[in-house]
C-alpha positions in Angstrom: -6.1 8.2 -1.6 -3.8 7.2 -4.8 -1.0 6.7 -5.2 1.2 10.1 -5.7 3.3 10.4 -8.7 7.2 10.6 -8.0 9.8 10.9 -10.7 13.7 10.5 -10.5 15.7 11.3 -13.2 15.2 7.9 -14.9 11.8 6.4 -13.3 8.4 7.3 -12.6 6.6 5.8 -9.8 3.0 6.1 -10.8 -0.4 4.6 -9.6 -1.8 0.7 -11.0 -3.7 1.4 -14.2 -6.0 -1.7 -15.4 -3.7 -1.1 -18.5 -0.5 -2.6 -16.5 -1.8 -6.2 -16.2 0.1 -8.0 -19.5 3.6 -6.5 -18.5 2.9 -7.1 -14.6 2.0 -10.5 -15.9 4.8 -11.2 -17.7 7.2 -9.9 -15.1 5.6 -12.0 -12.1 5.6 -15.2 -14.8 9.4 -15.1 -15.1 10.8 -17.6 -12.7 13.9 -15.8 -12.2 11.5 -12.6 -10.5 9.7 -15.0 -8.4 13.1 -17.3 -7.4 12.8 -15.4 -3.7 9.6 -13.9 -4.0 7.4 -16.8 -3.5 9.1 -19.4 -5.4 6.6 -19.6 -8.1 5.6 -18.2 -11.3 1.9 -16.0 -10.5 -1.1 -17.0 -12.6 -2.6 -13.5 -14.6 -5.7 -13.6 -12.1 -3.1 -13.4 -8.9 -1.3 -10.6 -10.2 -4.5 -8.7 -11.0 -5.5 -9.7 -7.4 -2.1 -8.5 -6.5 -2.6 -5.2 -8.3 -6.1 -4.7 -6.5 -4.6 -5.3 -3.4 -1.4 -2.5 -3.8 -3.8 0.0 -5.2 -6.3 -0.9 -2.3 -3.8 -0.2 0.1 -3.3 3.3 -0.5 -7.4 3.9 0.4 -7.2 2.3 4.1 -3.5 2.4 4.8 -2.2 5.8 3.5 0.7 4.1 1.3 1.1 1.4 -0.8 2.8 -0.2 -3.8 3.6 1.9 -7.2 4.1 0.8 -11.0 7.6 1.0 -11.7 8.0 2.7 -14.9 11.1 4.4 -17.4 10.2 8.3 -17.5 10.7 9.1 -20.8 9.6 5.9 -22.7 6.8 4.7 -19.9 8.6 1.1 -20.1 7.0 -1.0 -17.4 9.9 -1.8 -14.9 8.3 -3.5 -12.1 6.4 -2.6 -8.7 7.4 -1.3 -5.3 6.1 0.3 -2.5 4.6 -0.4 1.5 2.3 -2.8 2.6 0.5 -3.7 5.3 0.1 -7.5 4.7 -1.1 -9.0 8.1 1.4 -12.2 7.6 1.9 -13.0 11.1 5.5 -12.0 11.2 7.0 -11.0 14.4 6.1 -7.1 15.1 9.3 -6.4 16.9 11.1 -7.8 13.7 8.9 -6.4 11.4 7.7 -2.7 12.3 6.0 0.1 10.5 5.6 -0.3 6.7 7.0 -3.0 5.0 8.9 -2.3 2.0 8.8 -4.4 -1.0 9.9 -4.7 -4.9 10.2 -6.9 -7.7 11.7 -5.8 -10.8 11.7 -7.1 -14.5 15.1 -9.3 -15.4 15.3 -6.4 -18.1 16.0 -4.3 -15.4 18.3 -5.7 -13.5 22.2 -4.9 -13.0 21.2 -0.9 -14.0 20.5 0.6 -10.6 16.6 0.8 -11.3 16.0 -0.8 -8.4 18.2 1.1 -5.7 16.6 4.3 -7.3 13.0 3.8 -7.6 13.0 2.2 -4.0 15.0 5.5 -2.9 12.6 7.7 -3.9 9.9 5.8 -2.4 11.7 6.0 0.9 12.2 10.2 0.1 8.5 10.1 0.2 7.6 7.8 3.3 10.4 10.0 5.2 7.7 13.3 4.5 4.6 11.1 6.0 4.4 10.4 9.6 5.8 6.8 10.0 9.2 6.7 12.0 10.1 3.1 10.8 10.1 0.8 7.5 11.2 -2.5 7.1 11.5 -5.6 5.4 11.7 -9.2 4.9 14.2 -10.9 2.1 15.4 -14.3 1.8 19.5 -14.2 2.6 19.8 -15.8 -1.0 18.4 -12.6 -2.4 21.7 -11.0 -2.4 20.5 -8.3 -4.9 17.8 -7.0 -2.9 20.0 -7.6 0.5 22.4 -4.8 -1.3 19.6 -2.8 -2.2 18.4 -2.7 1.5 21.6 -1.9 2.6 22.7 0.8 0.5 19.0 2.4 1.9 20.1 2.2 5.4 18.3 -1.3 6.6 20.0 -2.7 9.2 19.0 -6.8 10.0 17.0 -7.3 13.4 16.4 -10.9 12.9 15.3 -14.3 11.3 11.8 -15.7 10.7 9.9 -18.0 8.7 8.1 -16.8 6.3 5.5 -19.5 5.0 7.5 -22.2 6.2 11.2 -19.9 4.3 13.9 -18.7 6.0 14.0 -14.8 5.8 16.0 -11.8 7.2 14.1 -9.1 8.7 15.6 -5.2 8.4 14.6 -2.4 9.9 14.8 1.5 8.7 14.4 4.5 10.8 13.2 7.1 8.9 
């Protein structure tokens, strides 16, 4: 399975193509994207790894991460989607799907984020998965408003690799 095509009015969420690799790059090199993501800028080969892995997702899991892109102009925006990661977190913290996304600074501040991570959600709600959630570091208060505003509610604290994050749950 790939990775099914969804369009909002502004976005498309489309499958990885090989061709997405410079803009990924450059998004996942800006500091600013990685501040809570990580903490550190990705090297070109991790973010192809990274790319493998989303795409490679959708073939043994069902769902997984999509490219992030403007609809009319086909502007990379960023990535978002479900993972199943195997990170050790807590499963009563952390069931079903986890959602994630990381957008370009570009993009920030418009609502891109909110929408494209809606209408991933619109989809997951018409597969048989009864819960999403995620994990965000409480200094993320840009993606904590994006969670909340898609109905995640907070069921706990954990580590993740040795940083503080929030766990939320969605029922769906």
């Amino acid at each position: 399975m790939i990775a099914p095509v969804l369009d909002t009015p502004r976005l498309r969420l489309r499958p990885v193509e090989a061709s997405d690799l410079d803009a990924a790059a450059a998004m996942w090199a800006d500091e600013g994207v990685v501040r809570y993501i990580g903490g550190k800028p990705r090297t070109r080969q991790e973010v192809w790894f990274a790319m493998l892995r989303g795409a490679g997702l959708w073939m043994l899991k069902g769902y997984g991460y999509w490219v992030i892109t403007d609809r009319e102009t086909g502007e990379f925006y960023g990535e978002a989607g479900f993972a199943d990661f195997h990170r050790g977190l807590p499963a009563d913290l952390v069931p079903g799907p986890e959602a994630g996304w990381a957008f370009a600074s570009n993009t920030w501040g418009r609502g891109i984020a909110t929408e494209a991570v809606a209408a991933m959600h619109t989809w997951l709600e018409t597969q048989a998965f009864r819960f999403s959630s995620c994990v965000i570091e409480p200094a993320n208060k840009a993606s904590v408003r994006v969670a909340q505003k898609l109905g995640y509610v907070p069921t706990g604290d954990t580590l993740l690799a040795g940083t503080p994050v929030t766990a939320y749950r969605r029922g769906v």
